[in-house]
C-alpha positions as CSV (number, residue, x, y, z in Angstrom):
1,X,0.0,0.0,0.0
2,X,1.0,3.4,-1.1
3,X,1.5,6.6,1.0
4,X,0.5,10.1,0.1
5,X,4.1,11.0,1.3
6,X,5.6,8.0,-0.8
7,X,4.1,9.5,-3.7
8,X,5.2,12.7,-3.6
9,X,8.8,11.6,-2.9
10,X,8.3,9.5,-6.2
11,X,6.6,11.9,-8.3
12,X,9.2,14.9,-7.4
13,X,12.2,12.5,-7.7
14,X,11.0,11.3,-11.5
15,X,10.0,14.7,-12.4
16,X,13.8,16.0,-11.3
17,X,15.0,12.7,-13.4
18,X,13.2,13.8,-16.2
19,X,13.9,17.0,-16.3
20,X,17.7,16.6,-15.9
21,X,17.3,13.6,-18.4
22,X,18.8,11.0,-16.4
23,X,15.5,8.9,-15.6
24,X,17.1,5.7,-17.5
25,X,20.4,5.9,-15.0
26,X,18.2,6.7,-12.1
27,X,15.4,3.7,-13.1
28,X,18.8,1.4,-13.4
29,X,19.9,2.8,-10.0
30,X,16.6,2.6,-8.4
31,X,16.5,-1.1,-9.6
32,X,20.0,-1.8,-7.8
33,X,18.6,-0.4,-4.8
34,X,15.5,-2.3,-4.2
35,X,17.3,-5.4,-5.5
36,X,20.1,-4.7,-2.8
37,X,17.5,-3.4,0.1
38,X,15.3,-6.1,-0.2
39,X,17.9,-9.0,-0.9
40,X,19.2,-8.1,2.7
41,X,16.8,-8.4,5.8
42,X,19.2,-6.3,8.1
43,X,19.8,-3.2,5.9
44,X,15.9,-3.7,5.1
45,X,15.4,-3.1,9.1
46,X,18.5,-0.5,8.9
47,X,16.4,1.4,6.4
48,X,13.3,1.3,8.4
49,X,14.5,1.6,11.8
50,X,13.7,4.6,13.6
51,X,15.9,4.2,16.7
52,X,19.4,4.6,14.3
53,X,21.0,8.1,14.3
54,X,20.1,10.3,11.1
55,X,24.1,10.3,10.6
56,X,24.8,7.0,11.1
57,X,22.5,6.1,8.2
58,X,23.6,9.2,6.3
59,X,27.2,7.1,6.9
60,X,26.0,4.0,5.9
61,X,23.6,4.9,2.6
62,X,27.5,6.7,1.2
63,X,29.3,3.5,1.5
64,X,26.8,1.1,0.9
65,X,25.8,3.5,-2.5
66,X,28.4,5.9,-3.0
67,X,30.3,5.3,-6.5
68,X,27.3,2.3,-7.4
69,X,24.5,4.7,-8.0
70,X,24.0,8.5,-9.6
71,X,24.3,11.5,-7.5
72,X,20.8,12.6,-7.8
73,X,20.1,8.9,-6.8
74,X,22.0,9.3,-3.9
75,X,21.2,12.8,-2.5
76,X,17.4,11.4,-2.4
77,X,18.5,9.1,-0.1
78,X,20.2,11.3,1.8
79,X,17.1,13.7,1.9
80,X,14.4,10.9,2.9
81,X,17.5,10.9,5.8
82,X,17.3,14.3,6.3
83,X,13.6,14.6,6.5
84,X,13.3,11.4,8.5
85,X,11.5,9.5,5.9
86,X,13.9,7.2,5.7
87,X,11.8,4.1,6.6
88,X,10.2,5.2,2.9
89,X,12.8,4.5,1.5
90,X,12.1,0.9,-0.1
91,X,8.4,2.2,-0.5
92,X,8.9,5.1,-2.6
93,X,11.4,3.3,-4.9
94,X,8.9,0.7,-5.7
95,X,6.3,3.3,-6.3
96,X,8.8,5.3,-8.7
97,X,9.2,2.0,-10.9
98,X,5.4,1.7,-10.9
99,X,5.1,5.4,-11.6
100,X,8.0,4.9,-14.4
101,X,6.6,2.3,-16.2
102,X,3.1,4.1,-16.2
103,X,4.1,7.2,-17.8
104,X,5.5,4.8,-20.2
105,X,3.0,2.5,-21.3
106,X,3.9,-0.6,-19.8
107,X,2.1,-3.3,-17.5
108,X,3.5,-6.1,-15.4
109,X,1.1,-9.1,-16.3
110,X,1.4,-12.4,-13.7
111,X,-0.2,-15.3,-15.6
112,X,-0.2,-18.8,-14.3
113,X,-0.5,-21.9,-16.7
114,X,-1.3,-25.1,-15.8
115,X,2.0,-26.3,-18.0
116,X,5.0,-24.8,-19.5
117,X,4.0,-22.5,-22.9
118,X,5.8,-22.4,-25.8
119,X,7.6,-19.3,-27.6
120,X,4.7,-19.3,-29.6
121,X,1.5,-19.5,-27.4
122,X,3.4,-16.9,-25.0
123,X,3.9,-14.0,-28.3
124,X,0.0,-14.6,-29.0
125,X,-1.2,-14.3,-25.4
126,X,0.9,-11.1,-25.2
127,X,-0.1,-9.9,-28.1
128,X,-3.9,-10.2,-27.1
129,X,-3.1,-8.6,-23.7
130,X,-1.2,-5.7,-25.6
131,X,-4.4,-5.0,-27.5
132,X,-6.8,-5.6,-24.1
133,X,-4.7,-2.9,-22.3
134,X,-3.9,-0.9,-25.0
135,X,-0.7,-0.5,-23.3
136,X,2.9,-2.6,-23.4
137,X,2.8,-6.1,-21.3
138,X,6.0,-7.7,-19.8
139,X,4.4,-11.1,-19.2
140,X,5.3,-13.0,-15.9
141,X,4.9,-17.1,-16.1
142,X,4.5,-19.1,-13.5
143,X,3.4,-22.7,-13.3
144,X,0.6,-23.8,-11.4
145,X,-1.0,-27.4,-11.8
146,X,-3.8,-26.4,-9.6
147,X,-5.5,-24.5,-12.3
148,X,-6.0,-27.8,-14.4
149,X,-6.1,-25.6,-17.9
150,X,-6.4,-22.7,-19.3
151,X,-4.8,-19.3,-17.1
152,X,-5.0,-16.8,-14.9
153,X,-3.9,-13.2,-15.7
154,X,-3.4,-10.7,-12.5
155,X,-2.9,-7.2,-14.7
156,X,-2.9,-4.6,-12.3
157,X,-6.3,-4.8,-9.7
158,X,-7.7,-7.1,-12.4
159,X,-7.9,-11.0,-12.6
160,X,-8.9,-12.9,-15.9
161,X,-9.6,-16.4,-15.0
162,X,-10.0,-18.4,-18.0
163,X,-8.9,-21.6,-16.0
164,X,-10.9,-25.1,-16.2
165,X,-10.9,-24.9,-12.7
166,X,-12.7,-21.3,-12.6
167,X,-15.0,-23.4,-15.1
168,X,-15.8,-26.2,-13.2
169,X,-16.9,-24.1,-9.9
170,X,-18.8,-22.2,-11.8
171,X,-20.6,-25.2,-13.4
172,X,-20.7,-27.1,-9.9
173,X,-22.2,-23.5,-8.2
174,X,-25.2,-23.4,-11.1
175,X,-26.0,-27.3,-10.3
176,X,-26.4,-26.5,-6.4
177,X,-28.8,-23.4,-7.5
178,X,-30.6,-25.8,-9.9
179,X,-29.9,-23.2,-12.5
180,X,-28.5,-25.7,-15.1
181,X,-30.9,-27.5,-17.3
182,X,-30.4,-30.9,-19.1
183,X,-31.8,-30.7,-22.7
């Protein structure tokens, strides 16, 4: 869930980006970030911790960062740190990749298959999604037996569940209402 505060961090931070045209080295750096935050439980808590000293963490985001990521990147941090928004940190980074990929037209789509797709079936489902969203889709597969057939599609808030298994309760819920006749 998404803060007011997280999104004002973001949206100022991409607008300076954009307008000093490095928003493709502070995406890349952003990524290395959350990759790096989130890869490590302890500077996850570091990040979040209230009870560490403003300098000490200061301290710590120059060595851990300094040299690997931009200086814009790096003076953000620094000014969550300053402003004691720190424990945003991870939050508003993941926000600015949502934000980023937005502005640019793209979509992360989850789908689950009951078996592995070929090269094939995956370009037409993504070419179908492309046209449903009207937007660019970087498609996510995952495997999932449970499903039986068929798939399930998370895009955004929305779920598309074309699975035999989505069928089947819906067949097995009309026979308990007695809404499905035999001819």
């Amino acid at each position: 869930m998404q803060s007011k505060a997280s999104r004002r961090y973001s949206l100022a931070l991409y607008d300076t980006a954009k307008e000093k045209g490095q928003l493709k080295e502070v995406t890349k750096d952003i990524n290395f970030a959350i990759d790096l935050i989130t890869s490590n439980r302890d500077l996850e808590m570091f990040f979040s911790s209230p009870v560490i000293p403003k300098q000490k963490k200061l301290d710590v985001v120059k060595n851990i960062f300094g040299g690997k990521v931009s200086d814009l990147c790096l003076d953000f941090m620094n000014l969550l740190f300053e402003k004691r928004r720190g424990d945003l940190t991870l939050e508003v980074f993941k926000d600015f990749i949502r934000l980023n990929k937005d502005r640019e037209g793209i979509v992360d789509v989850f789908i689950k298959t009951s078996i592995e797709l070929s090269d094939a079936e995956k370009a037409n489902m993504k070419a179908k999604i492309d046209s449903y969203t009207k937007r660019n889709s970087i498609l996510n597969f995952e495997i999932d037996k449970s499903i039986i057939g068929g798939f399930v599609a998370k895009i955004d808030d929305t779920i598309l569940d074309a699975s035999i298994k989505r069928q089947l309760e819906m067949l097995k819920n009309k026979f308990i209402k007695g809404d499905f006749v035999l001819n």
